[in-house]
N, C-alpha and C positions, 0 to 999 in steps of 0.2 A: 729241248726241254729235258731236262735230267726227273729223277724219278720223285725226288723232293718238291721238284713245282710240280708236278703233275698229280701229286697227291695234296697239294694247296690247291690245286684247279678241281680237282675231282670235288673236296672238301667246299668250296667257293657253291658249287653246281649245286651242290644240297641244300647250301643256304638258300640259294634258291627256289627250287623246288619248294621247301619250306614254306615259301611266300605264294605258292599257287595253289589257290582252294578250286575246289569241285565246290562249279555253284548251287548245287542239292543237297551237301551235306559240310557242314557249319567245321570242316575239316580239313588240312592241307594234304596234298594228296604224297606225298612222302611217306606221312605219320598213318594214313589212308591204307597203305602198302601199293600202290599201284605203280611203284617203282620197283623194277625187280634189280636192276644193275648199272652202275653208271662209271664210265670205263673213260679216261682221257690216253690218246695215243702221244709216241714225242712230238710229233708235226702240228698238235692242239686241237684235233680232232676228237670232239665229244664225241659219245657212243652211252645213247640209254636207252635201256629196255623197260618199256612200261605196260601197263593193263591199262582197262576201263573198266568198272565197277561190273559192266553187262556191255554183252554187244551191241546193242541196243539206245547205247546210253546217248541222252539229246545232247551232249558236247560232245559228241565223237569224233566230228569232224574239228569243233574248235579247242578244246580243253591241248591236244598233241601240236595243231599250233604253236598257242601259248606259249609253251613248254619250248619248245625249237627256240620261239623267236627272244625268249628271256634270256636261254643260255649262252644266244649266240653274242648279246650285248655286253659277257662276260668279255675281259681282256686276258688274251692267252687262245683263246676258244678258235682255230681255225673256220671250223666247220661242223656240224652241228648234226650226227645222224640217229633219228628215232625210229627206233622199231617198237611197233604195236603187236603185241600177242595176246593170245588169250587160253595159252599153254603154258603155266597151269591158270583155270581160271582164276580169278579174285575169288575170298570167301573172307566173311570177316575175320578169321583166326590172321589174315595178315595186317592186320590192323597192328599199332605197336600197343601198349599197354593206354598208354595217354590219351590217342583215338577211343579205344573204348570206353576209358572213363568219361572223357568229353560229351561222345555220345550215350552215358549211361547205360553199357553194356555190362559193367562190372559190378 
């Protein structure tokens, strides 16, 4: 995979993402900021780094599911690795502009 599909593949994964709300809050969790980086190698090997709202949170175990198993329905997508951190934590300043508005933070 040369670096032009892999920036169509990376591009693809967002769309993505896009499509996956956090069921508590009326918001995809991209625009949410709980994606911090999402990296395809040449082999098609995802690679995204994400948060959860709180450690806490009652989709913690399923919400990173999800996520895994949407991406991996992508074509191109070898394999599909998530990493969960909570360094730095989430705060809403990572929210994008749009999130806040949605949510009437602005």
């Amino acid at each position: 995979m040369d670096k032009k599909q892999i920036k169509i593949l990376e591009d693809k994964i967002v769309v993505v993402l896009k499509n996956i709300y956090d069921p508590e809050i009326p918001v995809n969790i991209y625009e949410l900021g709980l994606i911090y980086e999402v990296r395809v190698e040449e082999s098609g090997k995802a690679y995204v780094q994400m948060t959860l709202t709180t450690p806490n949170c009652p989709v913690a175990e399923s919400l990173p599911e999800q996520v895994k198993e949407e991406i991996s329905y992508l074509t191109g997508v070898t394999e599909v690795d998530l990493e969960i951190t909570f360094d730095p934590p989430w705060d809403h300043e990572m929210m994008t502009e749009e999130a806040k508005l949605e949510l009437g933070l602005l």
